[in-house]
BAKEVO-540550 format. One record per atom (N, C-alpha, C, O): x, z, y. Coordinates in steps of 0.02 Angstrom, whole numbers, plus 32768, in hexadecimal, padded with zeros to 4 digits. Layout:
// BAKEVO-540550
XZY...
***
This chain:
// BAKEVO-540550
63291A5637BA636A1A7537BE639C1A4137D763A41A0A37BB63BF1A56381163F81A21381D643A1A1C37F564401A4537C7646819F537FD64A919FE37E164C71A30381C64BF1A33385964EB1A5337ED65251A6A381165631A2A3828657419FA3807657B1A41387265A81A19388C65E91A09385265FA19CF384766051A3F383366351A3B380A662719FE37D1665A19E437BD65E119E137B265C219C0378E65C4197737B165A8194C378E65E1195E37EE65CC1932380F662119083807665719263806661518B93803665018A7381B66471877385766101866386E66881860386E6690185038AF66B1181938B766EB182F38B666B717CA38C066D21792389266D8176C38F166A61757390F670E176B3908671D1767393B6754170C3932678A17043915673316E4394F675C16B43941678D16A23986677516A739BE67D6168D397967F7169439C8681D165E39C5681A1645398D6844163E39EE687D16143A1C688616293A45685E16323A7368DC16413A4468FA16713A9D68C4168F3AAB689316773AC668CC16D33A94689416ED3AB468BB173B3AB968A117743AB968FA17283ABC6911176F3AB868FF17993B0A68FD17D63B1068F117673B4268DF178E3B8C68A817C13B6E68AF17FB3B81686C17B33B3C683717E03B47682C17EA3B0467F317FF3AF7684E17E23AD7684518013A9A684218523A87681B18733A64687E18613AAD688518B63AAD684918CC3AAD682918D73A79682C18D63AF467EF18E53B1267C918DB3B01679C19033B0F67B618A23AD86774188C3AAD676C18B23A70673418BD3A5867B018CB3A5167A318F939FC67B219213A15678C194839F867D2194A3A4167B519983A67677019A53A6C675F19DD3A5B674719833A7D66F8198B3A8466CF197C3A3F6692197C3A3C6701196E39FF66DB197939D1671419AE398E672E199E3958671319E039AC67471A143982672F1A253948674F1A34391666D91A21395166B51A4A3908669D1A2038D3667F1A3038A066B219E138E9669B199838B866BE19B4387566F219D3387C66A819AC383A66C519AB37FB6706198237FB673F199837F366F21941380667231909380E671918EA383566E018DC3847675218D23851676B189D38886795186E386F67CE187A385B67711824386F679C17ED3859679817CF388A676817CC38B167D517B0388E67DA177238AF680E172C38AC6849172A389B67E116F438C467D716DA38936807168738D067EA165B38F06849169138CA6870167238EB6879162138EC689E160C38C0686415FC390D687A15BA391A68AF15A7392B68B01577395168D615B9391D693B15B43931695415C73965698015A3397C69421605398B695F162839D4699B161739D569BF161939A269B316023A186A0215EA3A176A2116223A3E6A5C16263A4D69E2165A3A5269FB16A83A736A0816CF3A3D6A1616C43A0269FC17153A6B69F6174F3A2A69AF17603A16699C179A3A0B698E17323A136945174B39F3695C176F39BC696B17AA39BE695E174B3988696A175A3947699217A5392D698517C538FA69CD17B8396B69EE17EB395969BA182C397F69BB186439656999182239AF6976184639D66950185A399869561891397B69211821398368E8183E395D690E1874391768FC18AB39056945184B38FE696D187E38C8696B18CA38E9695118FC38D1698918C4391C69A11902393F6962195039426968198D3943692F1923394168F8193F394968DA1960391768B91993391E68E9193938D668D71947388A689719273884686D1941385E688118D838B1688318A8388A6880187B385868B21858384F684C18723832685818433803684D1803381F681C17EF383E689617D7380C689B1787382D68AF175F37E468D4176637B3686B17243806687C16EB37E568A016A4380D68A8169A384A68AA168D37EF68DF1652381A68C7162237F868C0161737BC68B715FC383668AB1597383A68D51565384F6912155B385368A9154C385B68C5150138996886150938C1684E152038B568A014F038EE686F14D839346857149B392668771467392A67F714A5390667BE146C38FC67C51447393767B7140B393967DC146E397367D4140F39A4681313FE39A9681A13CC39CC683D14113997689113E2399B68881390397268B8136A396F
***
């Protein structure tokens, strides 16, 4: 038996990534959850992914 998609999460880690973020969690609408998982975007990643409904966590950038 597989999981259902709704059962699945989706752990998306980003920096400025607001050019293709949209488009990237459009193609996963039926995921249970969508996190992601921010290294300090100095764009609108962060509000994009909110916008979306989104679950964001916030870092620092490991190679700064």
């Amino acid at each position: 038996m597989s999981p259902a998609l709704t059962d699945l999460s989706v752990v998306i880690p980003t920096l400025n990534a607001a050019a293709v973020l949209a488009e990237t969690l459009d193609h996963l609408p039926a995921v249970g959850q969508r996190v992601i998982v921010d290294g300090g975007s100095t764009d609108a990643t962060v509000d994009l992914a909110r916008a979306a409904g989104a679950e964001v966590v916030r870092g620092e950038d490991p190679c700064a």
